[in-house]
C-alpha positions as a Markdown table, in Angstrom:
| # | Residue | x | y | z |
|---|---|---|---|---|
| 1 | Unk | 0.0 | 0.0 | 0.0 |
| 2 | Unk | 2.8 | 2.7 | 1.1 |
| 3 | Unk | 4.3 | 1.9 | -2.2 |
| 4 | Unk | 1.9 | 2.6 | -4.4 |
| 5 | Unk | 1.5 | 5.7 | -2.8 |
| 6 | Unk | 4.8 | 6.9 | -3.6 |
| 7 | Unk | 4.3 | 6.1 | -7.2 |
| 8 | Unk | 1.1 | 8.3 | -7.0 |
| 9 | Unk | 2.9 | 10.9 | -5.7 |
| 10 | Unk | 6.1 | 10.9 | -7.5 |
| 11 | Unk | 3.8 | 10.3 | -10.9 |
| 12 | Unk | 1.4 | 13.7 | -9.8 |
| 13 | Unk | 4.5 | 16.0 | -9.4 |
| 14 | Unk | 5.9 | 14.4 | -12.8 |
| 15 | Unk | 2.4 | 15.8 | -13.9 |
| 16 | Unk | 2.4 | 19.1 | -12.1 |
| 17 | Unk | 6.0 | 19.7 | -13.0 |
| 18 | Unk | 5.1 | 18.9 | -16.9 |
| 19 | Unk | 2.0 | 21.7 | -16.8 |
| 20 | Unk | 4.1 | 24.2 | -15.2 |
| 21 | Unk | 6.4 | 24.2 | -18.1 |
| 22 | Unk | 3.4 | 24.3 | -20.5 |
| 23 | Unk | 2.5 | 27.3 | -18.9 |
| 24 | Unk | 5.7 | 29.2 | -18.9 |
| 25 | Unk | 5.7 | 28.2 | -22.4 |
| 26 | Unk | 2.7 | 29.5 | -23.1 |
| 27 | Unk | 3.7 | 33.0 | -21.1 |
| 28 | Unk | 6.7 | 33.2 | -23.4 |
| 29 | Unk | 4.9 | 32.8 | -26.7 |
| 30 | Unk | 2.5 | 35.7 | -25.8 |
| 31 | Unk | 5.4 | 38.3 | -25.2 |
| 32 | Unk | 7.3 | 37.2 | -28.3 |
| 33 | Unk | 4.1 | 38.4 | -30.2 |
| 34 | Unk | 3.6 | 41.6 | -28.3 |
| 35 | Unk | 1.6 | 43.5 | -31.3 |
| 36 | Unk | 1.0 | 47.2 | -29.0 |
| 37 | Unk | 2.5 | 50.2 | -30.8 |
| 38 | Unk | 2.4 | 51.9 | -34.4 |
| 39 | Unk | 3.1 | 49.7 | -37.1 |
| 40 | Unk | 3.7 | 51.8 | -40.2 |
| 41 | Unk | 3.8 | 50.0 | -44.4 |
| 42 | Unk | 6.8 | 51.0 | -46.7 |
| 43 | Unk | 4.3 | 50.9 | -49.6 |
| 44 | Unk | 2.4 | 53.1 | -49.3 |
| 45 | Unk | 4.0 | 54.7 | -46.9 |
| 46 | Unk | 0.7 | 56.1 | -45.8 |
| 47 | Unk | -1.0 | 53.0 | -44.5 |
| 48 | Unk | -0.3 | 52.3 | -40.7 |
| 49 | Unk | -2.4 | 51.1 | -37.6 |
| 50 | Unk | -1.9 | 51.1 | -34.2 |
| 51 | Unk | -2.6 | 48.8 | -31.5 |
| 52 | Unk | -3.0 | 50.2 | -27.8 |
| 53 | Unk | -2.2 | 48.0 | -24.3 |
| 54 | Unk | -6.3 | 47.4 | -24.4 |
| 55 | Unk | -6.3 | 45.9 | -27.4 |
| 56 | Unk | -8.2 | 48.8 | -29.4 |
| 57 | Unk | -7.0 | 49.0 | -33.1 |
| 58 | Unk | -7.1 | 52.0 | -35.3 |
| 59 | Unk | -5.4 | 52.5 | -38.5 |
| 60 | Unk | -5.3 | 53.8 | -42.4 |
| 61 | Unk | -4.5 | 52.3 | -45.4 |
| 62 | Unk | -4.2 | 55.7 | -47.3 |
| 63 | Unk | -7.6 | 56.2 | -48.0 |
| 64 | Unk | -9.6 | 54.2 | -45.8 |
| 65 | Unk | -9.8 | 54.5 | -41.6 |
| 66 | Unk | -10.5 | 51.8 | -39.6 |
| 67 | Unk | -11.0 | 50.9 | -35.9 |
| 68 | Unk | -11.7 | 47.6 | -34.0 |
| 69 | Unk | -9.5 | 45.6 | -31.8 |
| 70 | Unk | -6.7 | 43.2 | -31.4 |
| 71 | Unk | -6.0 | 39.7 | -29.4 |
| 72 | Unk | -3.5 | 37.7 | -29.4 |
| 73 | Unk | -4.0 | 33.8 | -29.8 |
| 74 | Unk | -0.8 | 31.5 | -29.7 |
| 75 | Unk | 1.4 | 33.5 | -32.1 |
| 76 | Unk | -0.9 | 35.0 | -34.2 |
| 77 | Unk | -3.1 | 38.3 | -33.7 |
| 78 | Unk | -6.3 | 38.4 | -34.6 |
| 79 | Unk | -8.4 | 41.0 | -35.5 |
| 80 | Unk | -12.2 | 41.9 | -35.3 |
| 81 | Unk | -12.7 | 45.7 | -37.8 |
| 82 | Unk | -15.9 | 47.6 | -35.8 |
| 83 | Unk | -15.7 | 50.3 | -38.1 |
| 84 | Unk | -14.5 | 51.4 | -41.7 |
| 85 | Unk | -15.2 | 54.0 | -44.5 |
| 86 | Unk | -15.2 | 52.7 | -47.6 |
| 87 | Unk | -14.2 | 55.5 | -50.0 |
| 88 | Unk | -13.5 | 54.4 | -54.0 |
| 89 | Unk | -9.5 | 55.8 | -53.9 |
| 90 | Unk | -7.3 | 55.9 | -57.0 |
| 91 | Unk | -3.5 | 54.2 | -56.5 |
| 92 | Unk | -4.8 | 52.8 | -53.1 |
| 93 | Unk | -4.1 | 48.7 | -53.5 |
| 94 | Unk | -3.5 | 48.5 | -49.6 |
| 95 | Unk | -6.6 | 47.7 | -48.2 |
| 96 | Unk | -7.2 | 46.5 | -44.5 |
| 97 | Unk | -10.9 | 46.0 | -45.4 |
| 98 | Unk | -10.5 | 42.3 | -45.6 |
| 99 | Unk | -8.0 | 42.1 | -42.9 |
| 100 | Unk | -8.4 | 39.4 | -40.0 |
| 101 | Unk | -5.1 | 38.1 | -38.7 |
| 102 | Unk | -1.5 | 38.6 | -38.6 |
| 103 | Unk | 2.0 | 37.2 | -37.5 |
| 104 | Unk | 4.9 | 39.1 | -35.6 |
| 105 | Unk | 8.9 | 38.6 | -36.4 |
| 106 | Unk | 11.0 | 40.7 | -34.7 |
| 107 | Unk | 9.6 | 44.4 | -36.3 |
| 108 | Unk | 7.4 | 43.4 | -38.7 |
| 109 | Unk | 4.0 | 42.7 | -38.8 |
| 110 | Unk | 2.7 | 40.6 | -42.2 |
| 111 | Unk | -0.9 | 40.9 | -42.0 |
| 112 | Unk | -3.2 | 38.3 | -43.7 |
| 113 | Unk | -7.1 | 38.4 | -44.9 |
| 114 | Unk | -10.0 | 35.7 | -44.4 |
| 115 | Unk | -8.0 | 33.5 | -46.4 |
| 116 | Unk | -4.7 | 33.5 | -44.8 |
| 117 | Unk | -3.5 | 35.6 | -48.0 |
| 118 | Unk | -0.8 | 38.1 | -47.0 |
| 119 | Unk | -2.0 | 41.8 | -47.6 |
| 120 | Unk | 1.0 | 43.8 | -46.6 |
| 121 | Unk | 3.8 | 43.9 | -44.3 |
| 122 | Unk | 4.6 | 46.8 | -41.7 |
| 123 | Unk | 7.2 | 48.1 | -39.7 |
| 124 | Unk | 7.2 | 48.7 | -36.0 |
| 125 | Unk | 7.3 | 52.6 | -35.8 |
């Protein structure tokens, strides 16, 4: 009996030990995709959003302004648009309209559509 106690015991720290690492893990992965700040496009150089430390999202693509927020789940952020205008602009082929995701490395921001197509990348400002 006192064995199989032991084994109980030495397997529910194995466990314990083994979800403790999953959360640091997890705790890491979430500051590696830290997405608050400006975030600015080399072309056109006029389309940037921002990202504040609640989560709210506003931004321009060089004709069109947007606002809505930001979360990040496991290394991606995703996006939810609450509001946009929808002006007809000539030379504009940056559009956040369609825009629902993105991915972090280091500076740069690649954000995708429904689809998981890239739309454009930007720089951390």
């Amino acid at each position: 009996m006192r064995t199989s106690s032991i084994l109980a015991l030495a397997i529910s720290g194995g466990a314990l030990l083994g979800l403790v690492g999953c959360a640091s893990s997890a705790s890491s992965d979430t500051a590696t995709t830290d997405p608050e700040g400006t975030w600015q496009a080399a072309d056109p150089d006029t389309a940037w959003l921002t990202i504040d430390g609640s989560g709210n999202l506003t931004g321009d693509d060089g004709c069109n302004k947007f606002t809505g927020t930001a979360t990040v789940v496991d290394d991606e952020v995703r996006f939810r648009l609450d509001l946009s205008t929808l002006k007809a602009c000539m030379g504009v082929t940056t559009s956040f309209h369609g825009m629902s995701s993105a991915v972090i490395d280091g500076e740069t921001m690649t954000t995708r559509d429904y689809k998981g197509s890239e739309i454009v990348q930007l720089q951390r400002r």
